[in-house]
KEFI-434998 format. One record per residue (C-alpha): residue in one letter; chain; residue number from 1; x, y, z. Coordinates in nm, 2 decimals, always signed. Layout:
% KEFI-434998
{r:a, c:A, k:NUM, c1:X, c2:Y, c3:Z}
...
END
This chain:
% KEFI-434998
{r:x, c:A, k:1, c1:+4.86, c2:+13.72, c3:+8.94}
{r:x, c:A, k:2, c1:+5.21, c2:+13.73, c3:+9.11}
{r:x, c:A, k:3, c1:+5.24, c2:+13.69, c3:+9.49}
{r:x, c:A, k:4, c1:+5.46, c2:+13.93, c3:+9.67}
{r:x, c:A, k:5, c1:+5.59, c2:+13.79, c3:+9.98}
{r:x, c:A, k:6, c1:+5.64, c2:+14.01, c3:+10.27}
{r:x, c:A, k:7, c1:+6.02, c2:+14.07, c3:+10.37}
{r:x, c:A, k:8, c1:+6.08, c2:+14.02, c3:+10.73}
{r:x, c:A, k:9, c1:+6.26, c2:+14.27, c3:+10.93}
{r:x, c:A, k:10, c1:+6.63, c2:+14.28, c3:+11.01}
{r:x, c:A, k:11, c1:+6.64, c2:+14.19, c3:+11.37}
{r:x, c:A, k:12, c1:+6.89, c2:+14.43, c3:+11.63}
{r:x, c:A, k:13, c1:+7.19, c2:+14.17, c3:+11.62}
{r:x, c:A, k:14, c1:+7.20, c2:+14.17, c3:+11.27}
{r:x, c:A, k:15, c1:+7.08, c2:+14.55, c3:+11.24}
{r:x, c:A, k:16, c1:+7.38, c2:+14.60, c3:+11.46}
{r:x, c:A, k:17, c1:+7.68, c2:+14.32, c3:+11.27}
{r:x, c:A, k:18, c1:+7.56, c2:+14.54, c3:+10.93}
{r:x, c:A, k:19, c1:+7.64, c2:+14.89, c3:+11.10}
{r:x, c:A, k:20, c1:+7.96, c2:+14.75, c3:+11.23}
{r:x, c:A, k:21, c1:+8.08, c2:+14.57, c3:+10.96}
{r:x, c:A, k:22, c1:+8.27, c2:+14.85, c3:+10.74}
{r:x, c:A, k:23, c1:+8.46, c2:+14.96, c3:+11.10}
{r:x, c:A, k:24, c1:+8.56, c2:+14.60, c3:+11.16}
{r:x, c:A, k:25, c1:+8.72, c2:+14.50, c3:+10.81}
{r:x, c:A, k:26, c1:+8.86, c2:+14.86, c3:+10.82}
{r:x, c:A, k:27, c1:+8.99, c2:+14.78, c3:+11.19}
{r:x, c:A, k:28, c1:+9.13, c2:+14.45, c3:+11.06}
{r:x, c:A, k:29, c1:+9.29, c2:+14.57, c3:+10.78}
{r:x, c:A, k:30, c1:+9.49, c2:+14.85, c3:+11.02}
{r:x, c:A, k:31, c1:+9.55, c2:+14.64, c3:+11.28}
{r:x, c:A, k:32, c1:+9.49, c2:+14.27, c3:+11.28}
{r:x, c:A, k:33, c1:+9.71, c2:+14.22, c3:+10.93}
{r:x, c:A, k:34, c1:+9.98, c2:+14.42, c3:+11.09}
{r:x, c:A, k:35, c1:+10.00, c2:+14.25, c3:+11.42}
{r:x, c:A, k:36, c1:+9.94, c2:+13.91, c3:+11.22}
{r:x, c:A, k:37, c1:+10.22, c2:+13.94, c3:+11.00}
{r:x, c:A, k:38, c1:+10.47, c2:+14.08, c3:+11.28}
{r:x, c:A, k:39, c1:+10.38, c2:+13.76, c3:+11.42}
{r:x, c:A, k:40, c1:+10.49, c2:+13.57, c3:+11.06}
{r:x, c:A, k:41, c1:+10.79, c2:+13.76, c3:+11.08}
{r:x, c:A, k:42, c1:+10.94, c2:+13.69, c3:+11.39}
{r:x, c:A, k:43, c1:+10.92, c2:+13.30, c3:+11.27}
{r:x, c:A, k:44, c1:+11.12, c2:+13.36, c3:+11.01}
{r:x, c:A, k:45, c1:+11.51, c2:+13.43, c3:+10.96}
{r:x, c:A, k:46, c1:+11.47, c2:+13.78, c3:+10.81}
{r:x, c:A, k:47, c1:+11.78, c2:+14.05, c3:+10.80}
{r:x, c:A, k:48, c1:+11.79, c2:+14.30, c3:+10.55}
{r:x, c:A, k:49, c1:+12.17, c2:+14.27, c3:+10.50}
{r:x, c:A, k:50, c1:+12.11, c2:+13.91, c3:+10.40}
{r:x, c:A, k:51, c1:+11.77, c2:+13.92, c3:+10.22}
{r:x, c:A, k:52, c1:+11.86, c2:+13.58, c3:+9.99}
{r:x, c:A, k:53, c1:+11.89, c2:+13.42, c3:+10.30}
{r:x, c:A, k:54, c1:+11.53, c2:+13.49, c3:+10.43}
{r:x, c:A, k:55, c1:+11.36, c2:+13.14, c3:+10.55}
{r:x, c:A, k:56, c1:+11.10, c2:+12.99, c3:+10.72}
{r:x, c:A, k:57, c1:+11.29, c2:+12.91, c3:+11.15}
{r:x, c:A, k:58, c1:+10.96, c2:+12.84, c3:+11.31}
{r:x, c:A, k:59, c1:+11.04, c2:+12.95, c3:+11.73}
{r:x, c:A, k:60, c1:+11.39, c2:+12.98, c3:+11.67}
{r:x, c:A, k:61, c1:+11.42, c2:+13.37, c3:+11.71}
{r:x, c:A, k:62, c1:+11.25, c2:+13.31, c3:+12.12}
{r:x, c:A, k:63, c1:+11.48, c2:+13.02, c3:+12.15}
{r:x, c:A, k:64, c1:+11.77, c2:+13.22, c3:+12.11}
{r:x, c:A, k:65, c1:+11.64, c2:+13.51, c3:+12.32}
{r:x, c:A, k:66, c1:+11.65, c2:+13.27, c3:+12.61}
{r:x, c:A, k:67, c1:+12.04, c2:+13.26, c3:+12.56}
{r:x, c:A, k:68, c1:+12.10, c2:+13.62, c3:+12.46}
{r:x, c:A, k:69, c1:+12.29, c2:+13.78, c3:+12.73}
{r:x, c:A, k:70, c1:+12.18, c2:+14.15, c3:+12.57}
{r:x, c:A, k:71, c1:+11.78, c2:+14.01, c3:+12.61}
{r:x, c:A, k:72, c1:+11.81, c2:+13.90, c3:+13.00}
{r:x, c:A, k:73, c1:+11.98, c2:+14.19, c3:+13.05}
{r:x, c:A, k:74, c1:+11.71, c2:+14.42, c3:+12.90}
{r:x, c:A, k:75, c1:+11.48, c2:+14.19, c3:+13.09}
{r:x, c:A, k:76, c1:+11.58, c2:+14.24, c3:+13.39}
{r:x, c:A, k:77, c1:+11.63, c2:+14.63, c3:+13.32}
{r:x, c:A, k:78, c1:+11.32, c2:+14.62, c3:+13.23}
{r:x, c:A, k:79, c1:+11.15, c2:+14.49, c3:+13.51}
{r:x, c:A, k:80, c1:+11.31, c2:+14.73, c3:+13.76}
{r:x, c:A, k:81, c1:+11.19, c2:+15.05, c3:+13.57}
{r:x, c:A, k:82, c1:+10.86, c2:+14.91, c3:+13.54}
{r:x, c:A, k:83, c1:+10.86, c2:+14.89, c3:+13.94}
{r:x, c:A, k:84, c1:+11.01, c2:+15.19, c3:+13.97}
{r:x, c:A, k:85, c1:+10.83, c2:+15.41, c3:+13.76}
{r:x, c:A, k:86, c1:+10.47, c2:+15.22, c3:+13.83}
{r:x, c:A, k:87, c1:+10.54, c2:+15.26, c3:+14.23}
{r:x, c:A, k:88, c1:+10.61, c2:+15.64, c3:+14.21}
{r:x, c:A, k:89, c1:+10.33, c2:+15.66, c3:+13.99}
{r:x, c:A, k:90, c1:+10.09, c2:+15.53, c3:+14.20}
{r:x, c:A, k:91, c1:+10.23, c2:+15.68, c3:+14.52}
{r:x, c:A, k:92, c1:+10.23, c2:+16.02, c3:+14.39}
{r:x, c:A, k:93, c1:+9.93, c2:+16.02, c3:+14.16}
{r:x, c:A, k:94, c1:+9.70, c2:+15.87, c3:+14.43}
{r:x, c:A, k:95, c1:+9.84, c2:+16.21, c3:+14.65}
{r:x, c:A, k:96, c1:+9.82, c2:+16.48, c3:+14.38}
{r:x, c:A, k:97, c1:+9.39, c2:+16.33, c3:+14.31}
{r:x, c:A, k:98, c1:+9.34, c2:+16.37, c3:+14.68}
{r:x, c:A, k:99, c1:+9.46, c2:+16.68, c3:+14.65}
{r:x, c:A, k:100, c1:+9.31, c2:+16.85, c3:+14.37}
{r:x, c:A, k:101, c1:+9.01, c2:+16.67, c3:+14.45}
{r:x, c:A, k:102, c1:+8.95, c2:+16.90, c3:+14.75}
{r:x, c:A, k:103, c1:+8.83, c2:+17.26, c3:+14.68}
{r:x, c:A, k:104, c1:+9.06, c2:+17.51, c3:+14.75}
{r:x, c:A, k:105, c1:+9.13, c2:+17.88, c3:+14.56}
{r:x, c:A, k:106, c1:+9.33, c2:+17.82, c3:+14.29}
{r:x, c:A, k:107, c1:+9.27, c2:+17.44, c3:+14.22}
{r:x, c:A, k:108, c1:+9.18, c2:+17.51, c3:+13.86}
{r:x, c:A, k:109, c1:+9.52, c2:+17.68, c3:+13.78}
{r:x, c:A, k:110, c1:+9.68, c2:+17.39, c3:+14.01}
{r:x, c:A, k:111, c1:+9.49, c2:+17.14, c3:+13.80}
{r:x, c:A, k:112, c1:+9.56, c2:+17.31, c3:+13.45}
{r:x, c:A, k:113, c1:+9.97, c2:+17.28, c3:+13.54}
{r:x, c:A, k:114, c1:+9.98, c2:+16.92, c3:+13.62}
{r:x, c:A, k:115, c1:+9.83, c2:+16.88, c3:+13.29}
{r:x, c:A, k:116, c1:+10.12, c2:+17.01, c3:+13.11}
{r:x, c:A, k:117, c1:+10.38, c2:+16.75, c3:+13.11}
{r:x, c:A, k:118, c1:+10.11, c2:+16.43, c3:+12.96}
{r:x, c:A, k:119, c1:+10.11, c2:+16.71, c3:+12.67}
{r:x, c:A, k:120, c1:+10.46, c2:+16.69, c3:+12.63}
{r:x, c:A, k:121, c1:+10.63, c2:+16.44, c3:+12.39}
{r:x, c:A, k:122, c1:+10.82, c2:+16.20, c3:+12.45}
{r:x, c:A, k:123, c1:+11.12, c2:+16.31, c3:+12.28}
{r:x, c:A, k:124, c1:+11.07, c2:+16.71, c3:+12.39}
{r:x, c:A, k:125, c1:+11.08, c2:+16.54, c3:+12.72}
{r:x, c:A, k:126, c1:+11.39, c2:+16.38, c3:+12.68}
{r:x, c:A, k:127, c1:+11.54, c2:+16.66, c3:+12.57}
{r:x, c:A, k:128, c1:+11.47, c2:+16.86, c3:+12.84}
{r:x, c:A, k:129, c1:+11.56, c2:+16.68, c3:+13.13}
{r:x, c:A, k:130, c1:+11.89, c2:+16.59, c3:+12.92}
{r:x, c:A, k:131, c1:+11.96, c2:+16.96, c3:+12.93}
{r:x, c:A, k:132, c1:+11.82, c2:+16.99, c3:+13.33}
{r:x, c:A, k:133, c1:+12.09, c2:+16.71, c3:+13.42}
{r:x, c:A, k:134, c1:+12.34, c2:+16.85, c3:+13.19}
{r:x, c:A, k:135, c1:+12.72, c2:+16.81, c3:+13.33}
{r:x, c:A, k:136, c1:+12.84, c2:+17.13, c3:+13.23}
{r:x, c:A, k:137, c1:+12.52, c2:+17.40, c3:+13.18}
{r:x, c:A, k:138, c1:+12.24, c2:+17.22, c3:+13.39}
{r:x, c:A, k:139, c1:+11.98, c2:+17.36, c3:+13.59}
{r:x, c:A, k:140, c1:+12.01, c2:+17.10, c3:+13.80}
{r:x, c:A, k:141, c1:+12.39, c2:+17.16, c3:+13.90}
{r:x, c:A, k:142, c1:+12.34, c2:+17.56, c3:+13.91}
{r:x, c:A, k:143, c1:+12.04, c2:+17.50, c3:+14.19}
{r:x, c:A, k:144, c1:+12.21, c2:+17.30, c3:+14.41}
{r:x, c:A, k:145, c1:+12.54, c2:+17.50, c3:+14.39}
{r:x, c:A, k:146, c1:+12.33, c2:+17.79, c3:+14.50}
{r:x, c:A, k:147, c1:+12.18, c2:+17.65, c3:+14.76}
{r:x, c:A, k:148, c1:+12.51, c2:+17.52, c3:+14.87}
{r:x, c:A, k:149, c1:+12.41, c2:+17.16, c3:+14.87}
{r:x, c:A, k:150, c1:+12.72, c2:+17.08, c3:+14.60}
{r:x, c:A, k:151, c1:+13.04, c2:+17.23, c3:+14.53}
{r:x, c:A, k:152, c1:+13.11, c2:+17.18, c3:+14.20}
{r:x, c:A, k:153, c1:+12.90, c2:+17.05, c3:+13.92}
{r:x, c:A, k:154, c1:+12.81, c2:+16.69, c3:+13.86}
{r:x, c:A, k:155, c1:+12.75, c2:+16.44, c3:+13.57}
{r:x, c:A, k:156, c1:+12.43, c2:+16.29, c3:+13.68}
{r:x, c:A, k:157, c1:+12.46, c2:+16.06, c3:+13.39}
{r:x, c:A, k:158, c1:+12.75, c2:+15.92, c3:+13.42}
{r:x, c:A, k:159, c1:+12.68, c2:+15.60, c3:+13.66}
{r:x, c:A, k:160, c1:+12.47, c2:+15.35, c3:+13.60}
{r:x, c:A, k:161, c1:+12.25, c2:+15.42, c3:+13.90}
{r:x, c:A, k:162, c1:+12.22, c2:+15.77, c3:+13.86}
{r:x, c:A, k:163, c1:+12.12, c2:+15.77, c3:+13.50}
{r:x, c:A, k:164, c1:+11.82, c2:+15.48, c3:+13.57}
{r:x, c:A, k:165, c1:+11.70, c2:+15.69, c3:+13.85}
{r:x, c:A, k:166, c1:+11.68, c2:+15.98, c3:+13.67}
{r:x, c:A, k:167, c1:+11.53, c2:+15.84, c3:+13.33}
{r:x, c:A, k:168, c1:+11.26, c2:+15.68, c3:+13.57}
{r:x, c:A, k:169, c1:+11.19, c2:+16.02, c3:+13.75}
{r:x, c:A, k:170, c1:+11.15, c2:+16.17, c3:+13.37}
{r:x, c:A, k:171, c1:+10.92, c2:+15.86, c3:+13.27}
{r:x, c:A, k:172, c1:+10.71, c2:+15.94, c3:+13.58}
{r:x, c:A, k:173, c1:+10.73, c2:+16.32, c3:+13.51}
{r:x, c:A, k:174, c1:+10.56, c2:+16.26, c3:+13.18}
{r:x, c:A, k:175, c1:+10.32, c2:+15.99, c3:+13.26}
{r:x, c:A, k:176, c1:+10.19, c2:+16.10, c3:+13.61}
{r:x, c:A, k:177, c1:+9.90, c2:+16.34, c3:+13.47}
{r:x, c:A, k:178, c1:+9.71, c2:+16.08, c3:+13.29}
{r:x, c:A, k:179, c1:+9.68, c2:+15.88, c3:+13.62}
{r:x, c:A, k:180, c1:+9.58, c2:+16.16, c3:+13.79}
{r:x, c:A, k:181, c1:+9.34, c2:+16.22, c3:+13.59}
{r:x, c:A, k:182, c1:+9.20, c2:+15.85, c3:+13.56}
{r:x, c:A, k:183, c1:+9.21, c2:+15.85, c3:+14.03}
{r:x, c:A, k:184, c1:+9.05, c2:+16.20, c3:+14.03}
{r:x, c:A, k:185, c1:+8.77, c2:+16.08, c3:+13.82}
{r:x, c:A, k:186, c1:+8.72, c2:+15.77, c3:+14.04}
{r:x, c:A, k:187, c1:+8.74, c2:+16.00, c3:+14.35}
{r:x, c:A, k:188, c1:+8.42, c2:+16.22, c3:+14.21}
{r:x, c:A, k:189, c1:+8.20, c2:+15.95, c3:+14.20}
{r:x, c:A, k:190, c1:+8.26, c2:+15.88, c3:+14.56}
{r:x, c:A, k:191, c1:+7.93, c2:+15.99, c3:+14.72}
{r:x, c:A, k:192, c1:+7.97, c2:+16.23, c3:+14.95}
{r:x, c:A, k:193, c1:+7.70, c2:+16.06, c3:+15.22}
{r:x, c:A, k:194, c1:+7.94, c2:+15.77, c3:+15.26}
{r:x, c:A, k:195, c1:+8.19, c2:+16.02, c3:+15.43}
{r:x, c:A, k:196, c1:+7.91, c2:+16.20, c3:+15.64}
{r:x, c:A, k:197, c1:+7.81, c2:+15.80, c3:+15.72}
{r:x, c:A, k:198, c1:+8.20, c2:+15.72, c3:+15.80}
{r:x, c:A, k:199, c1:+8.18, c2:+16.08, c3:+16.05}
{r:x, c:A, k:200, c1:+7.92, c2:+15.97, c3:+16.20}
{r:x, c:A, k:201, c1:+8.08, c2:+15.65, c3:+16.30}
{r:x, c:A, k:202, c1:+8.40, c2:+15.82, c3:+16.43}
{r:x, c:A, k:203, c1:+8.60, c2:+15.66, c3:+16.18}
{r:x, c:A, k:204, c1:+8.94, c2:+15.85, c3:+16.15}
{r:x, c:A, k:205, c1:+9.07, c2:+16.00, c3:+15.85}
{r:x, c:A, k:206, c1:+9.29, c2:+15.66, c3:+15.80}
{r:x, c:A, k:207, c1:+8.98, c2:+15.45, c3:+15.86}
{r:x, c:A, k:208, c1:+8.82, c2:+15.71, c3:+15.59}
{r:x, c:A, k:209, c1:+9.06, c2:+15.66, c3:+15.30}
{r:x, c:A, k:210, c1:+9.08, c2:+15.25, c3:+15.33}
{r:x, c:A, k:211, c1:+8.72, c2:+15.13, c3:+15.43}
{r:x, c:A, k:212, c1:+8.57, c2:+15.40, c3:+15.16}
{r:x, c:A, k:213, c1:+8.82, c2:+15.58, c3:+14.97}
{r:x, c:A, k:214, c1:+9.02, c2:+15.26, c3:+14.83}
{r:x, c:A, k:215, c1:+8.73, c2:+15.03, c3:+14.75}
{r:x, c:A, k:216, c1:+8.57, c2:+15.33, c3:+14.51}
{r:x, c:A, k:217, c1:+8.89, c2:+15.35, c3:+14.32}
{r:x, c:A, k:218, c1:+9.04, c2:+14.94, c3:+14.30}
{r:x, c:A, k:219, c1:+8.87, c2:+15.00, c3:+13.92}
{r:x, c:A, k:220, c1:+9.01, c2:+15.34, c3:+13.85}
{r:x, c:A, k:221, c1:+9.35, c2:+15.20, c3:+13.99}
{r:x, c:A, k:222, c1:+9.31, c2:+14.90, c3:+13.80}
{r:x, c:A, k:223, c1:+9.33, c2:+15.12, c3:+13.47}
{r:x, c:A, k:224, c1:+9.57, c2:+15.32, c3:+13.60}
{r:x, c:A, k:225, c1:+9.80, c2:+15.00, c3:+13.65}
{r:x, c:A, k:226, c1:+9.74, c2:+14.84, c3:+13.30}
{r:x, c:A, k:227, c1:+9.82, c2:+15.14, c3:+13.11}
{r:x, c:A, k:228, c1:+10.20, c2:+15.27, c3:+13.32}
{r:x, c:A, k:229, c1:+10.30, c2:+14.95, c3:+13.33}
{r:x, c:A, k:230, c1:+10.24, c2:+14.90, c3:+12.93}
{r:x, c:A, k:231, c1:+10.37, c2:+15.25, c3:+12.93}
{r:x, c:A, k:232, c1:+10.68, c2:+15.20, c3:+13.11}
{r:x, c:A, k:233, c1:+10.74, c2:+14.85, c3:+12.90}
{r:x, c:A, k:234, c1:+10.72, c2:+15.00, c3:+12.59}
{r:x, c:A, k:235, c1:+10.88, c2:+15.32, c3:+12.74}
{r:x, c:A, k:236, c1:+11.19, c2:+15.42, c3:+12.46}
{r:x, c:A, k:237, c1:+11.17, c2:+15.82, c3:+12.31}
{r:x, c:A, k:238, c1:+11.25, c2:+15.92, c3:+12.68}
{r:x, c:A, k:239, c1:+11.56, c2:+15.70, c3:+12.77}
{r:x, c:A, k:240, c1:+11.65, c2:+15.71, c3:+12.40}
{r:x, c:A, k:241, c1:+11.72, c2:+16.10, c3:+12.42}
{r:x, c:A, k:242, c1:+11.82, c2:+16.08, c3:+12.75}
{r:x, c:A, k:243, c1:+12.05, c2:+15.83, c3:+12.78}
{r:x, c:A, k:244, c1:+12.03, c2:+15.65, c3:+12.50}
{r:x, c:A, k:245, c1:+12.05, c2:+15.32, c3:+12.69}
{r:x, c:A, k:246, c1:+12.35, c2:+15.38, c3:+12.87}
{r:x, c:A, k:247, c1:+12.60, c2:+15.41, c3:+13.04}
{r:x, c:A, k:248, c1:+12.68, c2:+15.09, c3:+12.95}
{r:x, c:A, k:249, c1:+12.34, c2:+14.86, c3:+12.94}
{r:x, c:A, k:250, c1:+12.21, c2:+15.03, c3:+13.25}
{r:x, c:A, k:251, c1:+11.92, c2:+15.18, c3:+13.06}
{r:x, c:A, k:252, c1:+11.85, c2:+14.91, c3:+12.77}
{r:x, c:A, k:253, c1:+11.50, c2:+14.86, c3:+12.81}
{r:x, c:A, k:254, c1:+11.38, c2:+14.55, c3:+12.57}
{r:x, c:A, k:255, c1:+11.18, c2:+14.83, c3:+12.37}
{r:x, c:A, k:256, c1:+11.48, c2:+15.00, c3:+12.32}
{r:x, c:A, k:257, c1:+11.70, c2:+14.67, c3:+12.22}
{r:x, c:A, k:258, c1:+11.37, c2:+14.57, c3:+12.00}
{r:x, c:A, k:259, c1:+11.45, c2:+14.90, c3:+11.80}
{r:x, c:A, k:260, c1:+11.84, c2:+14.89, c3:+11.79}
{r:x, c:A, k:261, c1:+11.79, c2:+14.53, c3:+11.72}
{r:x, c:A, k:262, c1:+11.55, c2:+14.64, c3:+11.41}
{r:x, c:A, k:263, c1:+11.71, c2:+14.97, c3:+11.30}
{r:x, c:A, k:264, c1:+12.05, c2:+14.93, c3:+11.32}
{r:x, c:A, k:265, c1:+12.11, c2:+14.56, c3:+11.29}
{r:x, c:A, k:266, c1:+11.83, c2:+14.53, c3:+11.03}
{r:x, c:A, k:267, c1:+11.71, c2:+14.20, c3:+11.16}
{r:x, c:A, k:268, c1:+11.32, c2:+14.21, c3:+11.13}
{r:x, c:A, k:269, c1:+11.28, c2:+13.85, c3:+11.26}
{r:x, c:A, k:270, c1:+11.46, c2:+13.89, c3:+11.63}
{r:x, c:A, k:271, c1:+11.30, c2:+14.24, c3:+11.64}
{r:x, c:A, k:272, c1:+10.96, c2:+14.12, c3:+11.63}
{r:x, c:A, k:273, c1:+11.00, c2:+13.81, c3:+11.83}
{r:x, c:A, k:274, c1:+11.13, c2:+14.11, c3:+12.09}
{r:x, c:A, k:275, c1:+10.83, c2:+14.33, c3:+12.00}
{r:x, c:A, k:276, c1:+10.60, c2:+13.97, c3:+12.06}
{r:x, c:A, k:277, c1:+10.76, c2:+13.90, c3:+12.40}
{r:x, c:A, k:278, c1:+10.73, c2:+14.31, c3:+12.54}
{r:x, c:A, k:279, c1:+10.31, c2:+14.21, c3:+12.44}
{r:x, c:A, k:280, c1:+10.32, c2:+13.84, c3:+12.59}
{r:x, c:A, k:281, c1:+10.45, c2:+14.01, c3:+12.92}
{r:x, c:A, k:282, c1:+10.21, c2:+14.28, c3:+12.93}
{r:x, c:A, k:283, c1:+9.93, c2:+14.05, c3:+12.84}
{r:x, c:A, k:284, c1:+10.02, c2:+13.84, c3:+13.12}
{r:x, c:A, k:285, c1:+10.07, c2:+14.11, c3:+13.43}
{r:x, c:A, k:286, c1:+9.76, c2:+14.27, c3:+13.28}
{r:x, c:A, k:287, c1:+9.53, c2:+13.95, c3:+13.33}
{r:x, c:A, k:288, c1:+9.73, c2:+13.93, c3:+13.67}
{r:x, c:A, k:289, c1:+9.59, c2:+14.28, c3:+13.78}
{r:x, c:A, k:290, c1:+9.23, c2:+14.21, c3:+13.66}
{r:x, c:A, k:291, c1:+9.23, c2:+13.91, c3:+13.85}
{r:x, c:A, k:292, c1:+9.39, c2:+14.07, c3:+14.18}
{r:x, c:A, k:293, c1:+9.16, c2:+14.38, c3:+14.18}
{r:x, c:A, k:294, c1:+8.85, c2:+14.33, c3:+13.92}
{r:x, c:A, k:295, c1:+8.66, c2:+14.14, c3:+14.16}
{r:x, c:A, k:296, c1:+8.78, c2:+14.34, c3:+14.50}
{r:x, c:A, k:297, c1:+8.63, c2:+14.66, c3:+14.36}
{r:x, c:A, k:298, c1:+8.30, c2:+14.68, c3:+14.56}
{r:x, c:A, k:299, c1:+8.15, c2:+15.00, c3:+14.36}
{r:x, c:A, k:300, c1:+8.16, c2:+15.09, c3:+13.98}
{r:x, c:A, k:301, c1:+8.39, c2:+15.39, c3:+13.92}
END
């Protein structure tokens, strides 16, 4: 007589590795290999112009970014539109959610528009504040000459200053709805007692927004950080069809070097030591903000 022996049961880990399984090779195959063998590439010596003379340079490619005037420059470029763009993000986001998160006739049209320009691409975006700043046709020029503010029309492109200033205002434009929509969330989970309890104790409106507001929304704003800042580092359709990284280098971002560097000099192995540093340096502020914040958030938004 043959014995049958009783099977024991999968237990939930293992119930749950099997499930997951097909998404995770299919998740490595997308995305790990690729991001691995950008990785192999930027070791390597690897231009399309000279293919026979594709080899094995190890760290060279980083090495010779730390002398490349074009790099530090898009570095420090960089840098400043990050600040810029993430500090008018903030500023103004934080504002619009405290607006729209009071109820008022009309909010949900309100809300609806301030939607608009997240659903705008890159590249439409561009193009339209390239036509709003145009030097000849510009809707920009023709309002101010009405209301008397210029005389004549002006090629807001034209200096360096100018044209950063106004890429980072079209960054912003494009990029602000998406953190209002992340602070605004954080704001509706606020419960409303704590503000009657805040009343109560005569705190002031100032008193209000620091003591309850701000400590409800360090995680929201902690999200909200992460993402514009990887945004405006890896910002290039915008400033590519606006300015196209000029005049001069005043708009060469190192995203927008990475793909010059890739796509017009054909060099594969500097492009994606560029593409490897852009993630090392968002890696690295985005640990800084979980750190700074993470902990300080007293609530869960």
């Amino acid at each position: 007589m043959v014995a049958f022996t009783e099977r024991r049961p999968l237990g939930d880990n293992a119930k749950a590795w099997a499930l997951n399984a097909p998404a995770m090779v299919v998740i490595a195959l997308l995305v790990a290999y690729p991001i691995g063998y950008s990785f192999y590439v930027s070791l390597q010596k690897h231009n399309l112009k000279r293919p026979r003379a594709k080899r094995f340079i190890g760290f060279d490619n980083y090495k010779a970014l730390l002398s490349d005037h074009a790099f530090l420059s898009a570095l420090k470029v960089s840098a400043l539109f990050v600040l810029v763009v993430l500090g008018l993000t903030v500023v103004l986001a934080l504002i619009l959610a405290l607006v729209l998160n009071e109820r008022f006739r009309g909010r949900g049209l309100l809300l609806s528009l301030a939607l608009l320009p997240w659903a705008m691409p890159g590249v439409v975006n561009g193009l339209m504040w390239r036509t709003i700043f145009d030097a000849k046709t510009g809707a920009l020029n023709g309002l101010l000459q009405q209301l008397g503010v210029i005389d004549s029309y002006h090629a807001w492109l034209t200096s360096g200053t100018g044209a950063f200033l106004f890429t980072a205002l079209a960054q912003v434009w494009n990029t602000l709805p998406f953190s209002v929509i992340i602070l605004l969330a954080g704001l509706s989970t606020i419960p409303s007692e704590l503000y009657d309890a805040a009343t109560v104790d005569r705190a002031g409106a100032w008193r209000r927004f620091t003591q309850v507001t701000v400590p409800w929304l360090l995680h929201p704003l902690l999200i909200v950080l992460i993402l514009e800042t990887m945004n405006a580092f890896r910002a290039f359709d915008t400033i590519y069809v606006l300015t196209g990284g000029g005049p001069g280098d005043a708009t060469t971002t190192i995203a927008l070097l990475d793909v010059q560097t890739v796509l017009t000099f054909t060099d594969f192995g500097l492009g994606s030591a560029y593409a490897w540093v852009i993630t090392a340096i968002t890696l690295l502020i985005s640990v800084g903000y979980i750190g700074l914040l993470y902990r300080k958030g007293n609530f869960e938004a």
